[in-house]
C-alpha positions as CSV (number, residue, x, y, z in Angstrom):
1,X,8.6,-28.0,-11.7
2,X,11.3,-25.0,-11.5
3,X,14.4,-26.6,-11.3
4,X,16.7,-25.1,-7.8
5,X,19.4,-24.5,-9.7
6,X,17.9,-22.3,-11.7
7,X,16.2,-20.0,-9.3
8,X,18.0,-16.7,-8.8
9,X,20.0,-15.9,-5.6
10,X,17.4,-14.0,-2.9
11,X,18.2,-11.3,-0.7
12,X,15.4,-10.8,2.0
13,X,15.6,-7.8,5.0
14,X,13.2,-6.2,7.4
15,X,13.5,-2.9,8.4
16,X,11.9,-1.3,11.2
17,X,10.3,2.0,10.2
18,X,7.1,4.6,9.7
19,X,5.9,2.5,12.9
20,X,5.9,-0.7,10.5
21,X,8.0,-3.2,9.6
22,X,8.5,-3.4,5.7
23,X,10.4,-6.5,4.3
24,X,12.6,-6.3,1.0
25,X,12.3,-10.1,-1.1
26,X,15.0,-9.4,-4.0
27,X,15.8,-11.7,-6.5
28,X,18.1,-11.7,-9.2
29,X,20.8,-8.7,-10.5
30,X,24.0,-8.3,-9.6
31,X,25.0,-8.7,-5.9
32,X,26.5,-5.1,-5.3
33,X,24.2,-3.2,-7.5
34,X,21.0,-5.0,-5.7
35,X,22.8,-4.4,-1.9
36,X,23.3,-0.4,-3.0
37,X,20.0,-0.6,-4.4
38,X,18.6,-2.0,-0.8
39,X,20.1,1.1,1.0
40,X,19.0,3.6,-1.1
41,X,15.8,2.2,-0.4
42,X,15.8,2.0,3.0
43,X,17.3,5.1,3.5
44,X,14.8,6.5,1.5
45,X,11.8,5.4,3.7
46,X,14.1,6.6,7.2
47,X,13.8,10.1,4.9
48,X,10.2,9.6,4.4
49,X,9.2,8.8,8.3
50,X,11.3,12.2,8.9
51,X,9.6,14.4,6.7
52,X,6.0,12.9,6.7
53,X,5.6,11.6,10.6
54,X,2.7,13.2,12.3
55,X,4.3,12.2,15.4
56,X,7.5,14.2,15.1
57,X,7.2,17.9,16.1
58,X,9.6,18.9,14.0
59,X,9.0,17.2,11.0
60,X,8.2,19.5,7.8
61,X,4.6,17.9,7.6
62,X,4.1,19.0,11.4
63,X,5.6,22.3,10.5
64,X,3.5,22.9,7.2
65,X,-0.1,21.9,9.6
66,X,0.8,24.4,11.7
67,X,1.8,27.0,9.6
68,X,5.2,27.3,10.1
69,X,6.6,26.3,6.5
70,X,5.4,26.6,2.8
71,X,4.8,23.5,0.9
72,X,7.2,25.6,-1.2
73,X,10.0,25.5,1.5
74,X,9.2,21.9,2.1
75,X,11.3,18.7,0.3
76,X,9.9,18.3,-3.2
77,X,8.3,14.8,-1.7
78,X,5.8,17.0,-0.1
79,X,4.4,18.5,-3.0
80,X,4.2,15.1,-4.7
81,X,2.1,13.6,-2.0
82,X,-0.1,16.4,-2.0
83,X,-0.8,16.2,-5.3
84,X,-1.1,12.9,-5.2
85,X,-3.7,13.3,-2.2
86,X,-5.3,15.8,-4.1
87,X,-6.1,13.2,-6.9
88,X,-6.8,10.3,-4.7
89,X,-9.8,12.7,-3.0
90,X,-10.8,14.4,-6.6
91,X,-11.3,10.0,-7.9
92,X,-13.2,9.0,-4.9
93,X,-15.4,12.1,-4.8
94,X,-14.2,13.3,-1.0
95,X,-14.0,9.6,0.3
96,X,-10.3,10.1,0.6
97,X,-8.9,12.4,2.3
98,X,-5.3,14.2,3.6
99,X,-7.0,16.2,6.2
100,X,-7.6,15.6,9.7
101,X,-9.4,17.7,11.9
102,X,-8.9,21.0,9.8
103,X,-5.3,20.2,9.3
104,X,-3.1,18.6,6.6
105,X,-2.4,15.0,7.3
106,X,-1.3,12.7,4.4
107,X,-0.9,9.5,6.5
108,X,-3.5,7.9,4.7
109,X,-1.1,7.8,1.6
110,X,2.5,8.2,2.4
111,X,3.2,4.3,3.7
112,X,1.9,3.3,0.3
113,X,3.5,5.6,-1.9
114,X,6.4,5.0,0.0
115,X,7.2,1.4,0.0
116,X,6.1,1.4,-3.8
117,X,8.8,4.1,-4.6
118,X,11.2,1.5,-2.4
119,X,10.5,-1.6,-4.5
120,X,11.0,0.6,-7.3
121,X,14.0,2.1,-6.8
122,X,15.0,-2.0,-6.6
123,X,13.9,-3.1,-9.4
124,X,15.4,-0.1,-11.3
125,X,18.9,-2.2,-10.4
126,X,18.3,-4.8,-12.2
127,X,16.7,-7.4,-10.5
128,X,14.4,-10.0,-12.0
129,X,11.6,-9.6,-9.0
130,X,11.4,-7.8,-6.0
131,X,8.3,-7.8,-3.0
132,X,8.1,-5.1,-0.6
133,X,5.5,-5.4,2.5
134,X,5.3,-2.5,4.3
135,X,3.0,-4.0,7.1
136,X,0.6,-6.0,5.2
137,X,0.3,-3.7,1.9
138,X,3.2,-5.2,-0.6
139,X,4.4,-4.2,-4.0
140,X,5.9,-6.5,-6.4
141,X,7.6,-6.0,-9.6
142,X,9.4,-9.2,-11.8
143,X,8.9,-12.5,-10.7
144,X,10.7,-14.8,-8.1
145,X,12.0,-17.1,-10.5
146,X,11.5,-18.6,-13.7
147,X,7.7,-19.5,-14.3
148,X,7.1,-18.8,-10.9
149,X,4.6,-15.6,-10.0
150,X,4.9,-14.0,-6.4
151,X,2.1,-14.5,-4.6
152,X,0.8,-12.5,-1.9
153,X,-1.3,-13.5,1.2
154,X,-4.8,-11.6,2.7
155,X,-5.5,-12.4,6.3
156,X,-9.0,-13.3,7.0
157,X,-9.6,-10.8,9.4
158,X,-12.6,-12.7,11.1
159,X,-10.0,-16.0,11.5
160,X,-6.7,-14.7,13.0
161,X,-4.2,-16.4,11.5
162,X,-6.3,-17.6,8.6
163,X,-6.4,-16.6,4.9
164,X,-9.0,-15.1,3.1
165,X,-7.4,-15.2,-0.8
166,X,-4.1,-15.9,-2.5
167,X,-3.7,-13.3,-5.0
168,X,-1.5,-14.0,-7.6
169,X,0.7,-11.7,-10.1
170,X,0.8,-14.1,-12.8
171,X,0.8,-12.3,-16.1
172,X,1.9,-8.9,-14.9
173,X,5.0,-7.0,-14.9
174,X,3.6,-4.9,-11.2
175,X,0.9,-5.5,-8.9
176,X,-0.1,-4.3,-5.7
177,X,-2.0,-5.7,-2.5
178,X,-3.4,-3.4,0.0
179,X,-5.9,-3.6,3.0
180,X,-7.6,-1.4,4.7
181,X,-9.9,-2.8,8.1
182,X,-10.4,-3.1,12.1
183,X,-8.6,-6.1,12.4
184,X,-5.1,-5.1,13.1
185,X,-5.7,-1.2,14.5
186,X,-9.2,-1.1,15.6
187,X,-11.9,1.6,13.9
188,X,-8.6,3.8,12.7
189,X,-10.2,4.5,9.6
190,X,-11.8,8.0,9.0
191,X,-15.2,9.2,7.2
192,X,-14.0,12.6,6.0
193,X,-17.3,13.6,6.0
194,X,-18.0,13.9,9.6
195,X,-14.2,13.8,10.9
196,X,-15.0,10.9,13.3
197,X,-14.1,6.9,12.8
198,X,-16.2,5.2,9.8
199,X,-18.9,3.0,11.2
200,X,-19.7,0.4,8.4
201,X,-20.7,-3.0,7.3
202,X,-17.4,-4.1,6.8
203,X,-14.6,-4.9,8.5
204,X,-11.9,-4.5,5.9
205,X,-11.4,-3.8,2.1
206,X,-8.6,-5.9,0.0
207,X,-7.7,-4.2,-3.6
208,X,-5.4,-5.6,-5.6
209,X,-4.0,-2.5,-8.6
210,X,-1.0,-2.3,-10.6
211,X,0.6,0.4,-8.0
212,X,0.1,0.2,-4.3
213,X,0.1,4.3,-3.3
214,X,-3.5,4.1,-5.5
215,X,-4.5,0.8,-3.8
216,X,-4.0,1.4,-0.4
217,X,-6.2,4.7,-1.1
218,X,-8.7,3.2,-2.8
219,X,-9.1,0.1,-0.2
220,X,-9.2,3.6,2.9
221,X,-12.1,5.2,0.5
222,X,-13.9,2.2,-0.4
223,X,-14.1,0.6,3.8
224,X,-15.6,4.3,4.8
225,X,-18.2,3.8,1.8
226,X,-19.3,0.8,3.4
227,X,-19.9,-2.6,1.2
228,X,-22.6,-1.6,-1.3
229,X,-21.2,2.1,-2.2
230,X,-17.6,0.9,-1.9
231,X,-18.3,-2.1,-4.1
232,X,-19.6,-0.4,-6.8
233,X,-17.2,2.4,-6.8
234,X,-14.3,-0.2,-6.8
235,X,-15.8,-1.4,-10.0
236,X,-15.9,1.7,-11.6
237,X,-12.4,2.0,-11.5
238,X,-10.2,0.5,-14.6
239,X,-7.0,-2.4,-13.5
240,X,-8.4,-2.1,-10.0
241,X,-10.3,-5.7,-8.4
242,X,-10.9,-5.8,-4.7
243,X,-12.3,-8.3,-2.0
244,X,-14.6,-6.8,0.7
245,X,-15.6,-8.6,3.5
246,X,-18.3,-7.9,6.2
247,X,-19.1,-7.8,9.8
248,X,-21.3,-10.6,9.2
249,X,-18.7,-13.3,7.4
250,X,-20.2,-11.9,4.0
251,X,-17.7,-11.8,1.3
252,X,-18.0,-9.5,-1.6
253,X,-16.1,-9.4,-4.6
254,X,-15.4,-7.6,-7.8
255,X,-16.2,-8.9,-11.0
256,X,-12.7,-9.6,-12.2
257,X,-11.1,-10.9,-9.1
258,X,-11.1,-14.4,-10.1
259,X,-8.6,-14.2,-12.3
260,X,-6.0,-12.7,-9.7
261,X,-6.5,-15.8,-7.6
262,X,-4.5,-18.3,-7.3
């Protein structure tokens, strides 16, 4: 057993923002660097939900789907997601997308790439661990404490209120947790194919990567696949394990996946 004492002191805040709330679990550093570290990070994702929000008017991703801006004249974080969109779609052979109805719309990326960059721009300061959920997808970097791994929660999304896996970050320096389903937003997810809500099998796609902007892609691609496509894909893909599970209480997993529970 860890011993208290030797556990290093926690700082823990939830911030309300990108129509989310994403929680900060720091542990370790030193006091001021970690707290300086925490609003950087914060306001860094207040800076994000300003520029990226499809829901503000004026916000340079607005302006740039209508027309009215360059990706040139945008913030360099525009660009970056872009790209990164551009990757994300190019990997899952269309299945991802950062288009919506003819226009540009990374939504499907930003929280992700977002709340990673937050956790770390945290542990950049010092810390021995830090765990960022941004609404269910989490980040973590370190550990909580000696010999201790962070361990992150799915939701059985048939069982509110239930578990469907513990996945564990024993033995690694990053991993990431993201989801991608009905259960919390209803049929929200899009096949880029036809522009209209994916109708599959499943009802939502757990991957578990090393960095959570490509997990929480992946998990999007892989639930408008459906089970068997997005299963196989998943496998395809190097340091990337996932957990589908089905309309029907099925529960499908990649091959490696065992070892990440626990």
């Amino acid at each position: 057993m860890t011993d208290p004492a030797e556990a290093p002191p926690a700082l823990r805040h939830a911030e309300e923002v990108m129509g989310t709330v994403v929680s900060f679990d720091v542990r370790g550093g030193d006091p001021e660097a970690v707290r300086a570290a925490l609003v950087e990070a914060i306001a860094g994702l207040h800076r994000v939900d300003e520029v990226f929000s499809t829901y503000r008017e004026r916000s340079q991703i607005s302006r740039l789907a209508r027309g009215e801006v360059t990706v040139g004249e945008c913030a360099p974080e525009v660009a970056e997601v872009l790209a990164l969109g551009a990757e994300a779609e190019r990997r899952s052979d269309g299945w991802f997308s950062t288009r919506y109805e003819g226009r540009i719309d990374p939504t499907g990326i930003v929280k992700g790439w977002a709340v990673e960059r937050a956790a770390r721009r945290l542990a950049a300061a010092g810390v021995s661990g830090v765990s960022v959920n941004g609404g269910g997808d989490v980040q973590v970097y370190g550990v909580p404490g000696p010999h201790r791994p962070w361990r992150v929660g799915v939701s059985d999304p048939l069982r509110p209120g239930g578990l469907a896996a513990v996945v564990s970050a024993a033995g690694v320096g990053e991993l990431a947790v993201a989801t991608s389903g009905t259960a919390e937003r209803g049929a929200h997810i899009v096949d880029p194919r036809t522009g209209r809500s994916a109708v599959t099998d499943l009802v939502a796609v757990t991957v578990v990567a090393p960095r959570l902007t490509w997990a929480d892609c992946w998990a999007t691609a892989a639930f408008a696949m459906g089970s068997r496509q997005g299963l196989a894909w998943l496998e395809s893909l190097p340091d990337v394990e996932a957990l589908l599970i089905t309309a029907g209480d099925e529960v499908r997993c990649t091959g490696g996946l065992a070892a990440r529970l626990g």
